[in-house]
Backbone as JSON, one array per atom type, in Angstrom:
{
  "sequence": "XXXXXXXXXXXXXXXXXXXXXXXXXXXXXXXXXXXXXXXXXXXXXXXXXXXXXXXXXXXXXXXXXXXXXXXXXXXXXXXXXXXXXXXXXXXXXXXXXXXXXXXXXXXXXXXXXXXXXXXXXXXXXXXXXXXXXXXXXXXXXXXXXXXXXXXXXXXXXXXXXXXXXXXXXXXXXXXXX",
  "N": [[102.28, 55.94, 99.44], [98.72, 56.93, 99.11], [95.92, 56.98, 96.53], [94.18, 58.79, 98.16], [95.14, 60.72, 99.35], [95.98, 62.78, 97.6], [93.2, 64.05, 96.88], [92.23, 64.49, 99.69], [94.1, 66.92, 99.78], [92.77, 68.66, 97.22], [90.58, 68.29, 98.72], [90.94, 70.08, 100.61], [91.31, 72.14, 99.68], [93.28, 73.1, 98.43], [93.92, 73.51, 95.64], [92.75, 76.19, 95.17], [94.4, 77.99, 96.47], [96.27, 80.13, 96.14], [99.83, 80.25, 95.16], [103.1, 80.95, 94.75], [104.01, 80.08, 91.07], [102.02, 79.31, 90.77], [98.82, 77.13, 91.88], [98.91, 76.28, 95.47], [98.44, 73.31, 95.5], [99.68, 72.83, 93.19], [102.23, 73.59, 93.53], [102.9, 71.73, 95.71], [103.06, 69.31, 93.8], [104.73, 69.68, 92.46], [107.22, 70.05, 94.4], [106.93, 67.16, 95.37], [107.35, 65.46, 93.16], [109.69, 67.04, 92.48], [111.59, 65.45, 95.07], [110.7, 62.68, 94.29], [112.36, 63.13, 91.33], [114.98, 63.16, 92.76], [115.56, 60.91, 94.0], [114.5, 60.28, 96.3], [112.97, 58.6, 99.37], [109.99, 56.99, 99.66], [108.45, 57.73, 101.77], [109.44, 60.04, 102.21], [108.97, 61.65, 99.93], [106.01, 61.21, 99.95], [105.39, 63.06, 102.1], [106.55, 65.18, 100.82], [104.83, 65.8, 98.82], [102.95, 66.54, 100.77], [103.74, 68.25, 102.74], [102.43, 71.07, 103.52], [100.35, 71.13, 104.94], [99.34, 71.4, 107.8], [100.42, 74.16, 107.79], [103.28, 76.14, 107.63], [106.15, 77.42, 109.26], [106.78, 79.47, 107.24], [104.84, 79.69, 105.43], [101.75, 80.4, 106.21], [99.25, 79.14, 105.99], [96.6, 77.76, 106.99], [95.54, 73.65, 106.22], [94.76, 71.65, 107.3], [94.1, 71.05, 110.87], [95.96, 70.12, 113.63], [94.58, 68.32, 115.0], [93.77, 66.69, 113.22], [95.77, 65.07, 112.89], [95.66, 62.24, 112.5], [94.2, 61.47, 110.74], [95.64, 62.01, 108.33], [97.58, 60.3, 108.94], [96.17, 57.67, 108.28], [96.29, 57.95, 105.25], [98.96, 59.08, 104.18], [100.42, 57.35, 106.06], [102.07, 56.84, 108.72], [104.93, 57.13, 109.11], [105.34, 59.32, 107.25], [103.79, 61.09, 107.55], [104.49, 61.79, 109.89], [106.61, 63.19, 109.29], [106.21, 65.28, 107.74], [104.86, 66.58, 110.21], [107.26, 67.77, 111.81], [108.37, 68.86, 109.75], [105.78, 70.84, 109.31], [106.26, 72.04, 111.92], [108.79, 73.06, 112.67], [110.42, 75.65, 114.01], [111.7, 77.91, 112.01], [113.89, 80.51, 112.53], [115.04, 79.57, 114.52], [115.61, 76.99, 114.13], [117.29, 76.9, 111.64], [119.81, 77.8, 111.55], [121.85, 75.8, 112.9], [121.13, 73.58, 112.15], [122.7, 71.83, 110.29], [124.89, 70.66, 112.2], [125.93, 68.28, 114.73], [124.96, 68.95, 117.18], [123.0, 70.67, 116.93], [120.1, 72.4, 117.46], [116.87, 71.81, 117.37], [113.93, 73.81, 117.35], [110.3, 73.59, 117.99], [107.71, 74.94, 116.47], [104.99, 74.94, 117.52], [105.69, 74.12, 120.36], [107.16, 75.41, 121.37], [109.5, 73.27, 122.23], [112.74, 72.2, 122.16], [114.62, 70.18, 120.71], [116.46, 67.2, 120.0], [117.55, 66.43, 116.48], [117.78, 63.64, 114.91], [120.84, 62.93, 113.07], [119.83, 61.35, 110.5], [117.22, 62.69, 110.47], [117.23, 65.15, 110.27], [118.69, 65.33, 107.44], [116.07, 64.56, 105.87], [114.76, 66.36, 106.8], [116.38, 68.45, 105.8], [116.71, 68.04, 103.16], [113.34, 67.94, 102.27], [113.01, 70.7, 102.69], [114.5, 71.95, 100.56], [113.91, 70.99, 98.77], [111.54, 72.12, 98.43], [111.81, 75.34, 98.81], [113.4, 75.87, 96.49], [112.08, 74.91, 94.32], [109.66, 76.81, 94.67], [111.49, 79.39, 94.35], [112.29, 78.56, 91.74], [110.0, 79.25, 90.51], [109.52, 81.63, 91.14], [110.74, 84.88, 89.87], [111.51, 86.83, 90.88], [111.17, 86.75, 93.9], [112.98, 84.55, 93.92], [115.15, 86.67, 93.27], [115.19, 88.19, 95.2], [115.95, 86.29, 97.26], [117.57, 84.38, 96.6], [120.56, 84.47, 97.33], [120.73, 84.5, 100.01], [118.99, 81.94, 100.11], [120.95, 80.45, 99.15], [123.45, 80.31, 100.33], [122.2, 79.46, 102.84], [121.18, 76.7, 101.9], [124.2, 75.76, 101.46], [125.43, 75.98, 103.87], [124.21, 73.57, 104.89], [124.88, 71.57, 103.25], [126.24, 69.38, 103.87], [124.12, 67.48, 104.54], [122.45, 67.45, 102.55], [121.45, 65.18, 99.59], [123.68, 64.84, 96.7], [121.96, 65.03, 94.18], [120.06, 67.07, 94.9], [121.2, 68.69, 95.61], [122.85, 69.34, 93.05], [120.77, 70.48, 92.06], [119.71, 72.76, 93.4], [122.25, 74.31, 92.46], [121.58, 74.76, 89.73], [118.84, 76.26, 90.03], [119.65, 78.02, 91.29], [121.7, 79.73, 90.32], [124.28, 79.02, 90.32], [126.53, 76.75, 89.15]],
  "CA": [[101.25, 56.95, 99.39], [97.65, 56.43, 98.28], [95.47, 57.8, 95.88], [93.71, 59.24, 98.67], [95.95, 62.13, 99.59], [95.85, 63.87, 96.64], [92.19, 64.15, 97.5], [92.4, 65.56, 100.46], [94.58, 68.18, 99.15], [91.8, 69.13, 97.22], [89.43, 68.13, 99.66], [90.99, 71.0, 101.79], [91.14, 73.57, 98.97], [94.86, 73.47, 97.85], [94.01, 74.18, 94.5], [91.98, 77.37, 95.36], [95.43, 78.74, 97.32], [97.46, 81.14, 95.44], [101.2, 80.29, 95.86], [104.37, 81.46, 93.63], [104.04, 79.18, 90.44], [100.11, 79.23, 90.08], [98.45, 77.32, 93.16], [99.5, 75.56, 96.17], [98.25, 72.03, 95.17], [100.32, 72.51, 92.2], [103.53, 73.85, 94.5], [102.9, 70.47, 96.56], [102.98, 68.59, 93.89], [106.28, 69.68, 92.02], [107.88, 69.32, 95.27], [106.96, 65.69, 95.86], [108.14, 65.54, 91.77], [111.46, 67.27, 93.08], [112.26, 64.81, 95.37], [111.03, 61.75, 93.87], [113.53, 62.84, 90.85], [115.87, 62.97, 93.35], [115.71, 59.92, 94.84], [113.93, 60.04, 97.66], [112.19, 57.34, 99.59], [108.47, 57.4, 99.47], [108.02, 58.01, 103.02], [109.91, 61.63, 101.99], [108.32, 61.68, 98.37], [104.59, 61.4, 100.55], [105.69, 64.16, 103.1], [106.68, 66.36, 99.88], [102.7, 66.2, 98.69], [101.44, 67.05, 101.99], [104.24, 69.42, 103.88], [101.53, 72.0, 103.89], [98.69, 70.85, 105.7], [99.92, 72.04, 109.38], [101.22, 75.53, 107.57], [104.74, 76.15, 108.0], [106.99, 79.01, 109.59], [107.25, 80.38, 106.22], [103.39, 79.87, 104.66], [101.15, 80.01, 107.51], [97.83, 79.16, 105.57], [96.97, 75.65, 107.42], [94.65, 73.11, 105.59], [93.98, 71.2, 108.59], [94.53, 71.59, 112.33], [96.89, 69.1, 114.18], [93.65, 67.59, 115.89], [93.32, 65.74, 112.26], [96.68, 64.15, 112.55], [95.07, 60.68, 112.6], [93.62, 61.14, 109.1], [96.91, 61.94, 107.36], [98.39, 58.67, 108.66], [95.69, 56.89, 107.25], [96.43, 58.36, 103.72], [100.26, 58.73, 103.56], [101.16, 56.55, 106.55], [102.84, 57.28, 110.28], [106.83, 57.92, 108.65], [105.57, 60.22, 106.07], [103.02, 62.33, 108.35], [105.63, 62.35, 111.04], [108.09, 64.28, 108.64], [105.41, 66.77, 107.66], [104.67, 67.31, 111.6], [108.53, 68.11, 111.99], [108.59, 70.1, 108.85], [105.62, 71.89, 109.83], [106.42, 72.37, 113.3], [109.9, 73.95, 112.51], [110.43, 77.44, 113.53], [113.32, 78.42, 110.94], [114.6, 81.09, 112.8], [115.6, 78.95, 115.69], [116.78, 75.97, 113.86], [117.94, 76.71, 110.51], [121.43, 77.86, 112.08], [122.72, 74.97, 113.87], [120.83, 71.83, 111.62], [123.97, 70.86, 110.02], [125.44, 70.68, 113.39], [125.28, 67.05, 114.97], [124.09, 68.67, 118.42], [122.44, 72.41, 116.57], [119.0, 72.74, 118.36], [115.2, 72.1, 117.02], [112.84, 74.4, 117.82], [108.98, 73.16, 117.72], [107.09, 76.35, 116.58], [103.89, 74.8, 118.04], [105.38, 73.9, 121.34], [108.53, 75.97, 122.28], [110.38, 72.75, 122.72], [113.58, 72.44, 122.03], [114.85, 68.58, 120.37], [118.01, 67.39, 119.1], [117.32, 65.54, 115.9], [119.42, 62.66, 114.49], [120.82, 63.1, 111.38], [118.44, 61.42, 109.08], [115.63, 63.31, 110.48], [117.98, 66.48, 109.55], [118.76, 65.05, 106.66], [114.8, 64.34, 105.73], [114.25, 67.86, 106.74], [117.26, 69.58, 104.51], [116.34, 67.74, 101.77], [112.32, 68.28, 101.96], [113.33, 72.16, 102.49], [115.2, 72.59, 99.74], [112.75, 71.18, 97.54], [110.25, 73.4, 98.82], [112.39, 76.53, 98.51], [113.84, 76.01, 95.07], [110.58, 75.31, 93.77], [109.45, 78.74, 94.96], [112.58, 79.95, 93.37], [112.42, 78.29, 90.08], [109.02, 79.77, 90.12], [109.32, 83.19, 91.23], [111.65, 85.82, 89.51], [111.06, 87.89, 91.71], [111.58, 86.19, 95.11], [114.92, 84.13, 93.65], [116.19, 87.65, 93.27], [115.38, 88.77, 96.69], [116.04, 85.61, 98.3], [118.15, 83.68, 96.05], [121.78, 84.55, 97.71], [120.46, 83.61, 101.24], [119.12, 80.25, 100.08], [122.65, 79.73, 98.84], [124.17, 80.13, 101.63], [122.01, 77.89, 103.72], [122.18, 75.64, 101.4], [125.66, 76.05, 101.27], [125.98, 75.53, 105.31], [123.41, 72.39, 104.74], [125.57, 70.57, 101.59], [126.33, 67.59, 104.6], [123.09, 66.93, 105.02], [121.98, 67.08, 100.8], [122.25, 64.6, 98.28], [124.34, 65.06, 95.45], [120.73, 65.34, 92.73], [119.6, 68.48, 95.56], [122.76, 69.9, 95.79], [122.84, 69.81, 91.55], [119.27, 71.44, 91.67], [120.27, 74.4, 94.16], [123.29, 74.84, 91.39], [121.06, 75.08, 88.49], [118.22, 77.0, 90.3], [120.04, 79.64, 92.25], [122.49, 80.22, 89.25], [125.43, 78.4, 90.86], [127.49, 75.45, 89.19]],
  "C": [[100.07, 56.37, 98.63], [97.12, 57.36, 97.81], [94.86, 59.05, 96.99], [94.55, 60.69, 98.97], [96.24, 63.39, 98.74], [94.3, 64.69, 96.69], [91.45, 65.04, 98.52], [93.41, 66.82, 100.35], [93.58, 68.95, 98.75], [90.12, 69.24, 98.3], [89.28, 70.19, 100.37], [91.0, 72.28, 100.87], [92.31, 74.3, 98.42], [94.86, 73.61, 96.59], [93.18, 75.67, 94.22], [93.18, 78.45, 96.26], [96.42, 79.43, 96.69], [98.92, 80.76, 95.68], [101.93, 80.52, 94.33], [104.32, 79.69, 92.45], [102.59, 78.67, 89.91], [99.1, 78.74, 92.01], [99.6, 76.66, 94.41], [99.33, 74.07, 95.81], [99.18, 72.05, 94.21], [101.94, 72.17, 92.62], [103.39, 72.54, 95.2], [103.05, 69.13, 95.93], [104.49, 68.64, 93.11], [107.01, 69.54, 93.21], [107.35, 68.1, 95.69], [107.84, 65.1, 94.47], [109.06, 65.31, 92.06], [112.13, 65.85, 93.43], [111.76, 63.19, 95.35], [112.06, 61.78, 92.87], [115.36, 63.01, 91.48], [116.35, 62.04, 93.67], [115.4, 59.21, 96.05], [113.34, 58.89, 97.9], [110.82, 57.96, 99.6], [107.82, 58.0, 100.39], [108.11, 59.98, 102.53], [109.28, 62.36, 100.91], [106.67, 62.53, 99.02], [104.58, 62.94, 101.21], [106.03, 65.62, 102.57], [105.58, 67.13, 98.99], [102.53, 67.14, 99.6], [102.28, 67.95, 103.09], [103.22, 70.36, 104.23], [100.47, 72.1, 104.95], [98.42, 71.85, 107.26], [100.12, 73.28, 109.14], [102.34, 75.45, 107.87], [105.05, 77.63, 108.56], [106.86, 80.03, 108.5], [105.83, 81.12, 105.29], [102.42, 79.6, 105.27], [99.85, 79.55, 107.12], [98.01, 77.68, 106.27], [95.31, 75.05, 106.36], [93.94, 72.42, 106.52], [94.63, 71.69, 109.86], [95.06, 70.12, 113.0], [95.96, 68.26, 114.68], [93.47, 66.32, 115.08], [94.46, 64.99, 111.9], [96.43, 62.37, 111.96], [95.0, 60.37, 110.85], [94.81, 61.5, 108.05], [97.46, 60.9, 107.35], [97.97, 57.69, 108.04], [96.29, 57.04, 105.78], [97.98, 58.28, 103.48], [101.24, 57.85, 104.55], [101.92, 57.36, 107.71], [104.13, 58.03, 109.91], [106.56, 59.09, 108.14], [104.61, 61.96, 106.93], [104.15, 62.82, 109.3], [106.32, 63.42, 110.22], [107.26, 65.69, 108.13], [104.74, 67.7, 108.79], [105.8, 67.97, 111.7], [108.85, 69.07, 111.26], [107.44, 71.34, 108.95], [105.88, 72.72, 111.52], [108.01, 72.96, 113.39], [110.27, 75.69, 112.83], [112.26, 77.85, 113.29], [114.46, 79.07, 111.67], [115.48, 80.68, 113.76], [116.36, 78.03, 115.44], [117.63, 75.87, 112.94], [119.5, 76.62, 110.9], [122.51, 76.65, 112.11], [122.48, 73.23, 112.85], [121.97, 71.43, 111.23], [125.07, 70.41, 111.03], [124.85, 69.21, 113.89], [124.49, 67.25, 116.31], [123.34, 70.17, 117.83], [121.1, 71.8, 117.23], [117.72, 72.26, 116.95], [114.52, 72.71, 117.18], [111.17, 74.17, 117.53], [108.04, 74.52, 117.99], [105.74, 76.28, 117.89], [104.02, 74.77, 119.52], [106.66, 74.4, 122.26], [109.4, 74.73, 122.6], [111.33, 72.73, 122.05], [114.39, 70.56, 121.67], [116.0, 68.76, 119.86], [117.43, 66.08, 118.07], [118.06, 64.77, 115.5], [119.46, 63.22, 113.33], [120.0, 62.39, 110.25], [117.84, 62.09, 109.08], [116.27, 64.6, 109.8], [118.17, 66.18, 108.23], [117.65, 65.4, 105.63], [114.49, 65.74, 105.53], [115.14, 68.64, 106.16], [116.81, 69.72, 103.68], [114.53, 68.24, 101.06], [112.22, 70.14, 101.83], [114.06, 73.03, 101.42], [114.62, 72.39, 98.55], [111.85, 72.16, 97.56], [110.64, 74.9, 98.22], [113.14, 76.69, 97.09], [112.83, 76.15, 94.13], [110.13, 76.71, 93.53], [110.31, 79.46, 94.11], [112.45, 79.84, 92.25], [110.96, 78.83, 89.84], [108.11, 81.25, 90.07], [110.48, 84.01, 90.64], [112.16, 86.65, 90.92], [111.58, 87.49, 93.69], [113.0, 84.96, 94.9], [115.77, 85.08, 93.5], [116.47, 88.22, 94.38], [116.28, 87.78, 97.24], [117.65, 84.55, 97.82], [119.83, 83.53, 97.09], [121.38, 83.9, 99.49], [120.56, 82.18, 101.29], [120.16, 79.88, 99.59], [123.68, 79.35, 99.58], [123.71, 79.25, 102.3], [121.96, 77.09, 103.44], [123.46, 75.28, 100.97], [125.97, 74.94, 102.71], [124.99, 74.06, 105.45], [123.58, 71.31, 103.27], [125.68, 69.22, 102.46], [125.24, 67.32, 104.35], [121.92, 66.92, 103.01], [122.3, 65.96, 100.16], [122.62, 65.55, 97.3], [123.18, 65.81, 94.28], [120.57, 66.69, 93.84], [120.39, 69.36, 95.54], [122.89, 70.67, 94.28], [121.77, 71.09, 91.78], [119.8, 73.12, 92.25], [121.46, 75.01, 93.0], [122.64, 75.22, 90.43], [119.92, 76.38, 88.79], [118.74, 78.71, 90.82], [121.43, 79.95, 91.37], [124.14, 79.93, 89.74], [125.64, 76.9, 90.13], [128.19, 74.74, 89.94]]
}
């Protein structure tokens, strides 16, 4: 990752975005945090900055529009944009189910298709999702009480596809040993 990407974060106005924990630039950057103290590779580390950009299923605000794919690869590189296309292009309701599954389904919000990913990429995408969502958690009262027992469960049915340091975190965050 280069300096540059932090940049365009602000460039685009991610510290002017309200999210659980103060802003979104901030939320973007404790999850890249997350899962560098996890262990992550950098490619996943980069992709934990900049999940946002596209919007997601869950936080639809977008920073850019897919047209500006180009200019993300410059800044965090082809692997690391790819995984934040995939993570934003996720629609939850379709795939969360089945990901720990070696043939469970993809669903591409943007384009109705329908992919089978390998397991790294599942992997990639457990792990960047669970940073995301704990975060939120460890930063909302309020939405770890609503939500908290859900995300336990799917991270429960998504422990194959965790490391060991994510798996801890979900234990400490969502009040599980």
């Amino acid at each position: 990752m280069t300096a540059e990407a932090p940049a365009l974060l602000q460039a685009a106005g991610a510290e002017g975005i309200e999210h659980p924990g103060g802003t979104l630039l901030a939320h973007l950057q404790r999850v890249s945090g997350l899962l560098s103290s996890w262990g992550a590779r950098p490619e996943l580390v980069s992709a934990g900055l900049c999940h946002a950009f596209y919007g997601t299923d869950g936080f639809p605000v977008v920073l850019w529009d897919l047209g500006r794919r180009a200019e993300l690869v410059e800044a965090i590189g082809a692997e690391a944009e790819g995984l934040v296309y995939v993570y934003a292009s996720c629609d939850r309701e379709a795939s969360y189910r089945g990901l720990a599954e070696d043939t469970g389904p993809f669903v591409n919000r943007f384009t109705g298709a329908q992919m089978s990913a390998s397991r790294a990429a599942r992997r990639d995408f457990a792990e960047l999702t669970a940073a995301n969502e704990l975060d939120v958690a460890a930063n909302s009262p309020e939405i770890r009480s609503r939500h908290g027992a859900d995300l336990l469960g799917l991270f429960t049915r998504w422990r194959p596809l965790l490391s060991e340091p994510a798996w801890a975190h979900c234990g400490r965050v969502l009040n599980r040993t």
